[in-house]
C-alpha positions in Angstrom: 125.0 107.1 152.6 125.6 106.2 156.4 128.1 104.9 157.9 127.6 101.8 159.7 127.8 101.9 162.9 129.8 99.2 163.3 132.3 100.9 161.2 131.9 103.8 163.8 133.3 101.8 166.2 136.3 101.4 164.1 136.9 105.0 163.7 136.7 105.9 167.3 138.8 103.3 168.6 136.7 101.0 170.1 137.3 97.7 167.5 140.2 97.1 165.7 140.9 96.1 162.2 143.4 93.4 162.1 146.0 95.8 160.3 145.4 98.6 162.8 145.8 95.9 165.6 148.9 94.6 163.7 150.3 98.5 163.9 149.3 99.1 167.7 150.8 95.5 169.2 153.3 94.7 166.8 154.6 92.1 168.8 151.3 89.9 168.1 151.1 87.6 165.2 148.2 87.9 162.9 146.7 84.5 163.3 146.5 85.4 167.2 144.4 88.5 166.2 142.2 86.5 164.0 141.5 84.1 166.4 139.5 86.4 168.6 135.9 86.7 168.4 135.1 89.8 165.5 132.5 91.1 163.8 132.2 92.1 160.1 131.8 96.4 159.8 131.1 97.7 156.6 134.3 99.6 155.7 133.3 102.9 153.7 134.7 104.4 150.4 137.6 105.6 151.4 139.4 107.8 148.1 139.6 105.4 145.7 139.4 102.2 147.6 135.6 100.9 147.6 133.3 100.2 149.8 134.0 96.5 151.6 133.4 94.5 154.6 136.2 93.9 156.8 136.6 91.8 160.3 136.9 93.7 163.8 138.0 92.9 166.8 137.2 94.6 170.5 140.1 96.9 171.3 139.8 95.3 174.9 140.2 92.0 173.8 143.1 92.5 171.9 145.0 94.7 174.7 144.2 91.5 176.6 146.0 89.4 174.6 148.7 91.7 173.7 149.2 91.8 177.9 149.9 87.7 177.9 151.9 88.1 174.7 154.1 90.1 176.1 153.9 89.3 180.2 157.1 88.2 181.9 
């Protein structure tokens, strides 16, 4: 089966996850992340988890609001 290409995104960097986001800006809250615009990717099997749909969120976006997060 494909991959969608959303979820391509996803694995070259280009959209976050909200976990992955969580891990690269650790000094943004959750609810920040999911406030931003996102789209649903189709998340592939993965070992054992399954297949599932998961929100992503533009990796520009959320540099932008890790930048007034943590501004002076």
């Amino acid at each position: 089966m494909a991959v969608d290409p959303l979820w391509a995104t996803v694995e070259r960097g280009e959209r976050l996850t909200t976990i992955k986001a969580c891990e690269l800006f650790p000094s943004l809250k959750r609810n920040r992340i999911e406030a931003l615009p996102s789209v649903v990717a189709r998340r592939p099997w993965i070992g054992k988890k399954p297949a599932q749909n998961v929100k992503t969120y533009l990796r520009t976006d959320v540099e932008a609001l890790a930048a007034t997060v943590n501004a002076p």
